[in-house]
PABABA-116322 format. One record per atom (N, C-alpha, C, O): x, y, z. Coordinates in steps of 0.2 Angstrom, whole numbers, padded with zeros to 4 digits, always signed. Layout:
% residues N
XYZ;...
***
This chain:
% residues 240
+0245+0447+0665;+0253+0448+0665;+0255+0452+0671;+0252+0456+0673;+0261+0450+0673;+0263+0452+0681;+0265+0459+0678;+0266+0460+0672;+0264+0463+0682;+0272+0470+0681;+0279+0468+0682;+0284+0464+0684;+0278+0472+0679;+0290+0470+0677;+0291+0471+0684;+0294+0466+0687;+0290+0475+0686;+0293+0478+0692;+0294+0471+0697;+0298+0471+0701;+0290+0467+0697;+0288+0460+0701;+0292+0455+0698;+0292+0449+0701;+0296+0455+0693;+0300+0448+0690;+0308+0448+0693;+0310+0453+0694;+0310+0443+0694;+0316+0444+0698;+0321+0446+0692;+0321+0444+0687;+0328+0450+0695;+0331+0452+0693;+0338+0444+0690;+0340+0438+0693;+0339+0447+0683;+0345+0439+0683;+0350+0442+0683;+0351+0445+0678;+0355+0441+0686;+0362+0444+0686;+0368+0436+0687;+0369+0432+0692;+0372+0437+0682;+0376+0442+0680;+0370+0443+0673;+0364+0442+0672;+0375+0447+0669;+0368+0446+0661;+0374+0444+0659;+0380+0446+0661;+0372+0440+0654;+0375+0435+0648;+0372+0436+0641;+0366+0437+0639;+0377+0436+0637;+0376+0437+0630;+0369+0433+0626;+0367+0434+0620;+0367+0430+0630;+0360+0428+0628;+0354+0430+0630;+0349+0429+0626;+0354+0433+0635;+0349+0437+0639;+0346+0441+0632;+0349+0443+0627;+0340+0442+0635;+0335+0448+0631;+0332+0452+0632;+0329+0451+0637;+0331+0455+0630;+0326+0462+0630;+0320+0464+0624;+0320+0461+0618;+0314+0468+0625;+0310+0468+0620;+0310+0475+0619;+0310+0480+0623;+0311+0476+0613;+0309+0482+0609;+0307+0484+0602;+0307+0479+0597;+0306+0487+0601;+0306+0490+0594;+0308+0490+0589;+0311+0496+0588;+0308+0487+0584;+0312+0486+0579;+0312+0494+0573;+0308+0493+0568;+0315+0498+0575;+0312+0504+0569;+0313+0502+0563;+0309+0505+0560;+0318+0498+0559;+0318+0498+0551;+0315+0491+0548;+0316+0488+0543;+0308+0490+0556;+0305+0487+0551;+0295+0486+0553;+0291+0481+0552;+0293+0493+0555;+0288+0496+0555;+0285+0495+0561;+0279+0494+0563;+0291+0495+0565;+0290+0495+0572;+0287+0490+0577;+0284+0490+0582;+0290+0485+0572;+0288+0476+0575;+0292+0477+0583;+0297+0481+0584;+0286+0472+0586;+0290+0471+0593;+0296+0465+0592;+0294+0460+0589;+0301+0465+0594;+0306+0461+0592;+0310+0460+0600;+0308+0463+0606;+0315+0454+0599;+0318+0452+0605;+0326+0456+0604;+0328+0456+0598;+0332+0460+0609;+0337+0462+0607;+0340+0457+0612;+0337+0457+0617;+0345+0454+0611;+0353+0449+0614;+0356+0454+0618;+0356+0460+0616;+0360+0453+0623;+0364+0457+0626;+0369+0456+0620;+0368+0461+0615;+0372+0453+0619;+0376+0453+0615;+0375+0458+0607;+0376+0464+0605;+0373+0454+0605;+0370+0460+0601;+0370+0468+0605;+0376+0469+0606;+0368+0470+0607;+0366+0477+0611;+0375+0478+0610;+0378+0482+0605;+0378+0475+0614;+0385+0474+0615;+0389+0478+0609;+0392+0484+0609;+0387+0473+0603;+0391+0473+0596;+0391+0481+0593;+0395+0484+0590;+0383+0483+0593;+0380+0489+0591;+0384+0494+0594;+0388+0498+0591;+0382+0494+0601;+0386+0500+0605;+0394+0502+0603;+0396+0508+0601;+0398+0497+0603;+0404+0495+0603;+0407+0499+0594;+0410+0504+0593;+0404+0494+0590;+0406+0494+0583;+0403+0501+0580;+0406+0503+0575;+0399+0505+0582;+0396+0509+0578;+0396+0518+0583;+0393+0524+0583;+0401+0515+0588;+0404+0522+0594;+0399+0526+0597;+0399+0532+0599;+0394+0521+0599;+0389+0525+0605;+0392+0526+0611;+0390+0531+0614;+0398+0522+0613;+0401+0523+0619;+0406+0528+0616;+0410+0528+0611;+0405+0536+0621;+0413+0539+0619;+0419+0536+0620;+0420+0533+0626;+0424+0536+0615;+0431+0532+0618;+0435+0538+0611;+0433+0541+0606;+0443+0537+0613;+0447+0542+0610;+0451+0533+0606;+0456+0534+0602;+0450+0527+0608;+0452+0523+0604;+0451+0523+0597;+0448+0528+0594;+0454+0518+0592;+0454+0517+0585;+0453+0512+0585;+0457+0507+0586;+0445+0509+0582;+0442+0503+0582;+0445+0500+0575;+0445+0504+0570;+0447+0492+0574;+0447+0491+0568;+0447+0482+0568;+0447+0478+0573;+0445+0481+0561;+0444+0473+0562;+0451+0471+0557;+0453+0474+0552;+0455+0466+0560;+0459+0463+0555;+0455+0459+0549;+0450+0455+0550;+0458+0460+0542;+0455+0457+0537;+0460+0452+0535;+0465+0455+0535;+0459+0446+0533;+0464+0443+0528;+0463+0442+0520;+0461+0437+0517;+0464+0450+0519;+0464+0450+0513;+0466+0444+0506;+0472+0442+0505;+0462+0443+0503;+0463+0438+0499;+0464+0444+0491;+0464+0450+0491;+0466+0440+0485;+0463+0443+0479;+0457+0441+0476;+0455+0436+0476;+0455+0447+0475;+0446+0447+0473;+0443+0449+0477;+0438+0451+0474;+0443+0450+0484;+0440+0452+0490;+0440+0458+0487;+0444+0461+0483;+0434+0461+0492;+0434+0470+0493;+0437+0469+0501;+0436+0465+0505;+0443+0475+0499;+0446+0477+0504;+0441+0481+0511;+0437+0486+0509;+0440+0478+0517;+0434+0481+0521;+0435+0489+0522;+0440+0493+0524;+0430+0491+0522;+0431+0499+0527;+0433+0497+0536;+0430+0492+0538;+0435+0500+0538;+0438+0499+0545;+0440+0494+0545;+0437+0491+0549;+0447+0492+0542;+0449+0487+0543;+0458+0488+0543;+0461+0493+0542;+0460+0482+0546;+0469+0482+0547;+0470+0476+0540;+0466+0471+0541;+0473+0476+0535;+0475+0471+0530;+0482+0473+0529;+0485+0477+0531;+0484+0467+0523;+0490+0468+0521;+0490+0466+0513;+0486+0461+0510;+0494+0470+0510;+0498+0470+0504;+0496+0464+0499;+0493+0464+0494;+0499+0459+0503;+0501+0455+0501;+0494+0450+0501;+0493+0448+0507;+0491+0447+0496;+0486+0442+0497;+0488+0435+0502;+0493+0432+0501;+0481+0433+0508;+0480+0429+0510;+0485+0428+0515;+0486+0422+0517;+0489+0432+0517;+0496+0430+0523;+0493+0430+0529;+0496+0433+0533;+0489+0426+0530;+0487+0422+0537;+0479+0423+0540;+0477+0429+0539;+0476+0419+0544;+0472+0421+0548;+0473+0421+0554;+0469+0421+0558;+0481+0421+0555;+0485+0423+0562;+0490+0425+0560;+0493+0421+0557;+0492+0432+0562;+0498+0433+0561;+0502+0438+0567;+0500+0442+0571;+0508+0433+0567;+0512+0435+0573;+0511+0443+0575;+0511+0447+0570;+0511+0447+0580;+0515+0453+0581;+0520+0457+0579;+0520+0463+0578;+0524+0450+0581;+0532+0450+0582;+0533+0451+0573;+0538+0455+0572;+0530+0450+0568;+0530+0447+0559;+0528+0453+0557;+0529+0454+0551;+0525+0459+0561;+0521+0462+0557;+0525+0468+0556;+0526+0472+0561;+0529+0471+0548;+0533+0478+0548;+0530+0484+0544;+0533+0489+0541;+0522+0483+0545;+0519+0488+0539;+0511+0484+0538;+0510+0478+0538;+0507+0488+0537;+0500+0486+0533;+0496+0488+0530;+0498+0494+0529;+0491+0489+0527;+0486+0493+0525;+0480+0494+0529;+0478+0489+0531;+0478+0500+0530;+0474+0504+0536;+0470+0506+0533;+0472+0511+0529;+0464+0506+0533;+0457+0509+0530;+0459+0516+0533;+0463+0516+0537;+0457+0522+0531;+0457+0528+0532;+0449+0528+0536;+0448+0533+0539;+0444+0524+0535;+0440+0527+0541;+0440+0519+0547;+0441+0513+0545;+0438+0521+0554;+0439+0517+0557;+0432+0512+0558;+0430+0512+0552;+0428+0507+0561;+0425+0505+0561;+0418+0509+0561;+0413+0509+0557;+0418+0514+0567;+0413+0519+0565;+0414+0523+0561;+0412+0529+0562;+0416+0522+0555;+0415+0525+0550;+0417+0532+0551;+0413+0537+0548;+0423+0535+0555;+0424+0542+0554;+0432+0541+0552;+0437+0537+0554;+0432+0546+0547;+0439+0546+0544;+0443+0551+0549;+0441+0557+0551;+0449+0545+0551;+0453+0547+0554;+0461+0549+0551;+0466+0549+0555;+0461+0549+0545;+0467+0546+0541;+0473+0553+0542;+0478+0553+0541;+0469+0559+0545;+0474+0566+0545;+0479+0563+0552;+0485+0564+0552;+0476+0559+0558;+0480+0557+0564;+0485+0551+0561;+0488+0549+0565;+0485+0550+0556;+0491+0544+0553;+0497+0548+0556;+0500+0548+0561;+0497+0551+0550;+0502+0556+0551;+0507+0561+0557;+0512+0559+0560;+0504+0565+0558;+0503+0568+0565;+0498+0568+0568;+0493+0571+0565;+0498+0563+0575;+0505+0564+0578;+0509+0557+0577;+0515+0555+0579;+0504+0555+0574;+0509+0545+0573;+0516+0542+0573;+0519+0538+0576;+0518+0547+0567;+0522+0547+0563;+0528+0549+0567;+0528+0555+0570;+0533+0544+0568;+0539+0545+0575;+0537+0544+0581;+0541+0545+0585;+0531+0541+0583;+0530+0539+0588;+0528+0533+0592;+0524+0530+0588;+0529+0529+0597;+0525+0525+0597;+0518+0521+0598;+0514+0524+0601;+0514+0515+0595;+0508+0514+0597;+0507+0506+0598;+0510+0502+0596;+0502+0507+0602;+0499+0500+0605;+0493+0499+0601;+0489+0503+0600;+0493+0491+0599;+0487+0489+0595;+0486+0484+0600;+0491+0480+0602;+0480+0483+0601;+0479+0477+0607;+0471+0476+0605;+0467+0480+0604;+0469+0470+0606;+0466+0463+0604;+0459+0468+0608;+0462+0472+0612;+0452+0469+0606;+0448+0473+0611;+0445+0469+0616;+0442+0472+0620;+0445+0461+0616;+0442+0459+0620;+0444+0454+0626;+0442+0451+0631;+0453+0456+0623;+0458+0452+0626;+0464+0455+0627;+0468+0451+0625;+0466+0460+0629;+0471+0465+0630;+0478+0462+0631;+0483+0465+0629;+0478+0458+0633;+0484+0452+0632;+0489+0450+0626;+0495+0447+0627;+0486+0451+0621;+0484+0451+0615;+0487+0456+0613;+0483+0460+0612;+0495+0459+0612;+0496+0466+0608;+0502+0468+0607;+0506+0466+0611;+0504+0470+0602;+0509+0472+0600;+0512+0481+0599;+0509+0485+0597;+0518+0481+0602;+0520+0489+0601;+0523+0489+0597;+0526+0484+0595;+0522+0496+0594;+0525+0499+0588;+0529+0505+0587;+0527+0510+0591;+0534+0504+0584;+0535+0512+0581;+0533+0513+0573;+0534+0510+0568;+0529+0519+0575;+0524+0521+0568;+0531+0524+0565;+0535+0528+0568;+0532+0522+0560;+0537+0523+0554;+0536+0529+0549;+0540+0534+0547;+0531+0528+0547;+0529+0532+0540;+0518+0529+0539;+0515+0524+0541;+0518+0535+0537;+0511+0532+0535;+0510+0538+0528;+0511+0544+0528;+0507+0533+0520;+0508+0536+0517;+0499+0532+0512;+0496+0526+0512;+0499+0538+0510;+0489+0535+0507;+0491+0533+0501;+0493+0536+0496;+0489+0525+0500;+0489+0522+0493;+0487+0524+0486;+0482+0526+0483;+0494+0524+0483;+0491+0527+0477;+0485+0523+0472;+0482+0526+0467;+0482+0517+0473;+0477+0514+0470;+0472+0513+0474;+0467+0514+0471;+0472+0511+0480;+0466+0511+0485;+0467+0517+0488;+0471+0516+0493;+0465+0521+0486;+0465+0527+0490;+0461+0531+0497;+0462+0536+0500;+0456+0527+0498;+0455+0524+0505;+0458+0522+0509;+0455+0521+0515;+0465+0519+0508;+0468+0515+0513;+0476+0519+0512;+0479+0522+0507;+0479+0518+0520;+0486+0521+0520;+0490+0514+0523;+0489+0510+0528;+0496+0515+0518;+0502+0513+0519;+0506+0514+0525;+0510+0518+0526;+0506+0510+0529;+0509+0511+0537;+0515+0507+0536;+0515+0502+0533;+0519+0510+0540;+0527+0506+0538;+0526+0507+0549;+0523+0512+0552;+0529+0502+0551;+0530+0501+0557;+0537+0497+0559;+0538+0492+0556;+0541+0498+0565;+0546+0494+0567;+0543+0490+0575;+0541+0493+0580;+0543+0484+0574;+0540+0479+0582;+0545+0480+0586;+0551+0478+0585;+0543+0484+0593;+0544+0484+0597;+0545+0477+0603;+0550+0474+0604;+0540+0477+0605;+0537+0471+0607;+0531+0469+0607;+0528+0471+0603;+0527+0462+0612;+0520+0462+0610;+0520+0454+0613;+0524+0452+0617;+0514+0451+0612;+0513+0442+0613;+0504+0443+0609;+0500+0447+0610;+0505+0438+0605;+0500+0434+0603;+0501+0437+0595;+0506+0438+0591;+0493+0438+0594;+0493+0437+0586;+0489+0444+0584;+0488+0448+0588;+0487+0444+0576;+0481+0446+0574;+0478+0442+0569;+0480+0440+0564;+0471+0443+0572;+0467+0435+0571;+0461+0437+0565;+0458+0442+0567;+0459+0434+0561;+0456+0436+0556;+0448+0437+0557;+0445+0433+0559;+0446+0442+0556;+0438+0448+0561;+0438+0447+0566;+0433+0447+0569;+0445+0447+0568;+0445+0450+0575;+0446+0457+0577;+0451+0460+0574;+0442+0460+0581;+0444+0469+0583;+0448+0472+0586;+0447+0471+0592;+0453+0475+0584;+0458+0478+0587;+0459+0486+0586;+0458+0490+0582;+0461+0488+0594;+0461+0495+0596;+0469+0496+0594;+0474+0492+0596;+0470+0504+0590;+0473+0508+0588;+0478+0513+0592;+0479+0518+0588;+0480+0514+0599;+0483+0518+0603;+0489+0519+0604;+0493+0515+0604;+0491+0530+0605;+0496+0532+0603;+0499+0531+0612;+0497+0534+0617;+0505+0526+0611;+0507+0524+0617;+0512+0528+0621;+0512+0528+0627;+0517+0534+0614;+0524+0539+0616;+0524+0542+0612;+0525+0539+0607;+0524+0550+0611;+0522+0554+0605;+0530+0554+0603;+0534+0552+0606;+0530+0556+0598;+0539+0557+0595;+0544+0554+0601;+0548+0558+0604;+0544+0547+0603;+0548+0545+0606;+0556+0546+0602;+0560+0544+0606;+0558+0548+0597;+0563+0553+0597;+0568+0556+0600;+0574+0556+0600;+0560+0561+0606;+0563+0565+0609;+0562+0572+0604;+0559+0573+0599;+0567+0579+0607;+0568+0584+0604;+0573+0583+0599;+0575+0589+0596;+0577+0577+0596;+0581+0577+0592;+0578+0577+0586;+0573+0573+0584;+0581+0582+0581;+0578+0581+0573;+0577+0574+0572;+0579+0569+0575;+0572+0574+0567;+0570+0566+0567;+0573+0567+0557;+0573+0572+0554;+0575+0561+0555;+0575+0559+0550;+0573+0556+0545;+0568+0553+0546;+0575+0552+0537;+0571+0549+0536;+0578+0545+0528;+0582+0548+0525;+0577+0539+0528;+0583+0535+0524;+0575+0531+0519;+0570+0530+0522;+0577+0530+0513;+0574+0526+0508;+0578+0525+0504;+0580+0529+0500;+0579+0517+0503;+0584+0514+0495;+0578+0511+0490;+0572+0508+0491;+0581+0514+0485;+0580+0514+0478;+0581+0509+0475;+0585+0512+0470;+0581+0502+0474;+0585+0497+0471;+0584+0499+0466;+0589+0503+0464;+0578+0497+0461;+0579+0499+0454;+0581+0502+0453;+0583+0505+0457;+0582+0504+0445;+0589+0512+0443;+0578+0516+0441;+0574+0513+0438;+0578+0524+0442;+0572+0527+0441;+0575+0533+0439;+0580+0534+0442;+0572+0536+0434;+0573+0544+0434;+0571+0548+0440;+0574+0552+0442;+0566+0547+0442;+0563+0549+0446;+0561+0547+0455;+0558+0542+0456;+0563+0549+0458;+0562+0545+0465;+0558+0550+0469;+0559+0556+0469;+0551+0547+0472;+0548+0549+0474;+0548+0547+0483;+0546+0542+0486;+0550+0552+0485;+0551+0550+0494;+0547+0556+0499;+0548+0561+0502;+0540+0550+0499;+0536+0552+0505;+0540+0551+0512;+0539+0546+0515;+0544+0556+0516;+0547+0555+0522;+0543+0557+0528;+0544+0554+0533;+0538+0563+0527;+0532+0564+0534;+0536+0567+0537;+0533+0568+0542;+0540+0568+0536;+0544+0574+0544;+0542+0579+0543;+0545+0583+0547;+0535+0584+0539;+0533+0589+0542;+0538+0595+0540;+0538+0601+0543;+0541+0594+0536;+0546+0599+0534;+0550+0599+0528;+0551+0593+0525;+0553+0604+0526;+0558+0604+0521;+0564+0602+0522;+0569+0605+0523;+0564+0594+0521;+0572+0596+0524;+0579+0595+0519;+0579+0596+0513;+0583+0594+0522;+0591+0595+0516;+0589+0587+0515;+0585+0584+0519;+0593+0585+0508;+0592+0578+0505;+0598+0576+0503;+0600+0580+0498;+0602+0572+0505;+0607+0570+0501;+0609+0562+0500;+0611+0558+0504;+0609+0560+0494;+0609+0556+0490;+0616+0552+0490;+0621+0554+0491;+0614+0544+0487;+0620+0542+0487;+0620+0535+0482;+0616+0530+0482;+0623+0536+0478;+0620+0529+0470;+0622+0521+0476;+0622+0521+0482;+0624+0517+0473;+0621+0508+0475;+0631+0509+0476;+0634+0507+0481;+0634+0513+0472;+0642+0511+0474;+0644+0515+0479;+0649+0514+0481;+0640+0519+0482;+0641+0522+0489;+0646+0528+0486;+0651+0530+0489;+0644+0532+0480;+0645+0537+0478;+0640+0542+0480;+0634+0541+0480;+0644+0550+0481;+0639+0552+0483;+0634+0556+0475;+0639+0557+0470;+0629+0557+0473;+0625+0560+0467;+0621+0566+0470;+0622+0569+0476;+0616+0569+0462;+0615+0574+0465;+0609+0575+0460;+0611+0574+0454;+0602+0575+0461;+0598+0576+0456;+0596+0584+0459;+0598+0588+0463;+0589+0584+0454;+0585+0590+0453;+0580+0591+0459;+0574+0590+0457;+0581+0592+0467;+0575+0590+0471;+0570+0595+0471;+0570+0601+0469;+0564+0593+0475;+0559+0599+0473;+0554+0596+0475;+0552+0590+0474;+0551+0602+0480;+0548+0599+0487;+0542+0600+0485;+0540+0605+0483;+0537+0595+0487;+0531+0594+0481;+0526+0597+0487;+0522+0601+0487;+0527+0594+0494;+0523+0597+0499;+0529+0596+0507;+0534+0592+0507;+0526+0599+0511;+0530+0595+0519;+0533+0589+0519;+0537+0587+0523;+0530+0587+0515;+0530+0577+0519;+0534+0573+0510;+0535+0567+0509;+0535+0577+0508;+0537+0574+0501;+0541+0578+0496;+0539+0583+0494;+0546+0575+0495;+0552+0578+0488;+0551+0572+0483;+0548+0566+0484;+0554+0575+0477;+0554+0573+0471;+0563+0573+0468;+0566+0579+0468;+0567+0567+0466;+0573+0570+0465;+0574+0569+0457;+0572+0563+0454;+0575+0573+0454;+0574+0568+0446;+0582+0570+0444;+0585+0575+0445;+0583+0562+0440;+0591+0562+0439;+0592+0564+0429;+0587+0565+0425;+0600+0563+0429;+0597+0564+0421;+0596+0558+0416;+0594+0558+0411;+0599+0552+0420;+0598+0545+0418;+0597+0541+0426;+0599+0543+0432;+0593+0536+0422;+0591+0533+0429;+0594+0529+0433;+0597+0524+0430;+0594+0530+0440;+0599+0528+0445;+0595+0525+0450;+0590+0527+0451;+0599+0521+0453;+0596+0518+0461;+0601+0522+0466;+0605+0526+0465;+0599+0520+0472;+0605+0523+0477;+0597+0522+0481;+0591+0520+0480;+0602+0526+0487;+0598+0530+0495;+0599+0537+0494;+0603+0541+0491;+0593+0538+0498;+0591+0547+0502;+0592+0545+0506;+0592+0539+0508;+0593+0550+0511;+0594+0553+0518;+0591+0560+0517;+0593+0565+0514;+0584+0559+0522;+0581+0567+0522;+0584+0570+0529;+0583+0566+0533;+0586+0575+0531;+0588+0577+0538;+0582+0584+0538;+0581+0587+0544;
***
């Protein structure tokens, strides 16, 4: 057998190209590794440093296990393309494809601000957002609640395909108090309003006839009040 050093070099390298190494999880069989492959591992499992948010879109069905590191929605089977332009909210696994829980960066610095989701192997591919609200599911608890309003964007999100997560405009805001509005259709004793602004703020209320009301509020943490009525009402809050 020649030396390596003697075989010509093949360039470009191509996702079929090979390499020989070592298989460790299978008693150290010599095996063949694909660029691609190589590729996939580096990429998916964050040996490359990158300050990105790796995730794969899912089209979540019923019955399915919801994936770890994935982008899905609420709602079963809504496409294996879904516009940009279509998308006002999803469910976000709390860890990303490398498997490191990122779910405290929802929040802050997210929340009020802008981001870009874009296609990883097609940057072409993407959609801006303004990050709305991000609130962790009460039954998948693994996954948060992202409320978003579409900016702009072109193409789609396409079903196991990978998409990067990046904060575009931190509190595009600006220095103006930032606020938060939720209607209450149903009539509830109880209205539970995750707003994320990171503070206590004043709350005032208004029932469905555009009267103004007044419950019991009571701030359960920063990011969340509780208003409890004495019969049960709909209306809007307004957190300032």
């Amino acid at each position: 057998m020649a030396k390596i050093s003697t075989y010509p070099i093949a360039t470009p390298v191509v996702d079929a190209d090979k390499w020989i190494g070592t298989d460790a999880s299978n008693y150290d069989q010599t095996k063949n590794f694909t660029a691609e492959d190589v590729a996939i591992y580096l990429n998916d499992y964050n040996k490359i440093q990158a300050d990105s948010l790796r995730y794969v879109y899912q089209n979540w069905v019923t019955g399915d296990v919801r994936k770890s590191g994935s982008i899905s929605f609420a709602t079963s089977a809504v496409g294996d393309n879904v516009a940009f332009s279509a998308v006002t909210g999803f469910m976000l696994s709390k860890y990303t494809k490398a498997v490191v829980d990122v779910s405290t960066f929802y929040s802050v610095p997210l929340v009020g601000s802008q981001v870009i989701i874009t296609q990883c192997n097609n940057v072409s591919q993407f959609g801006i957002y303004g990050w709305d609200s991000a609130v962790q599911d009460g039954v998948e608890t693994n996954f948060w609640d992202i409320g978003l309003t579409y900016v702009t964007g072109n193409g789609t999100l396409d079903n196991t395909v990978d998409y990067f997560i990046s904060l575009l405009g931190y509190n595009t805001g600006g220095s103006a108090d930032k606020n938060y509005t939720e209607t209450f259709g149903a009539p509830l004793l109880v209205w539970t309003v995750n707003h994320n602004l990171n503070k206590k703020p004043s709350v005032s209320t208004i029932d469905t006839s555009g009267t103004e009301i007044y419950g019991e509020v009571e701030y359960v943490t920063d990011n969340q009040v509780t208003i409890t009525y004495l019969t049960a009402t709909g209306g809007t809050v307004t957190c300032n």
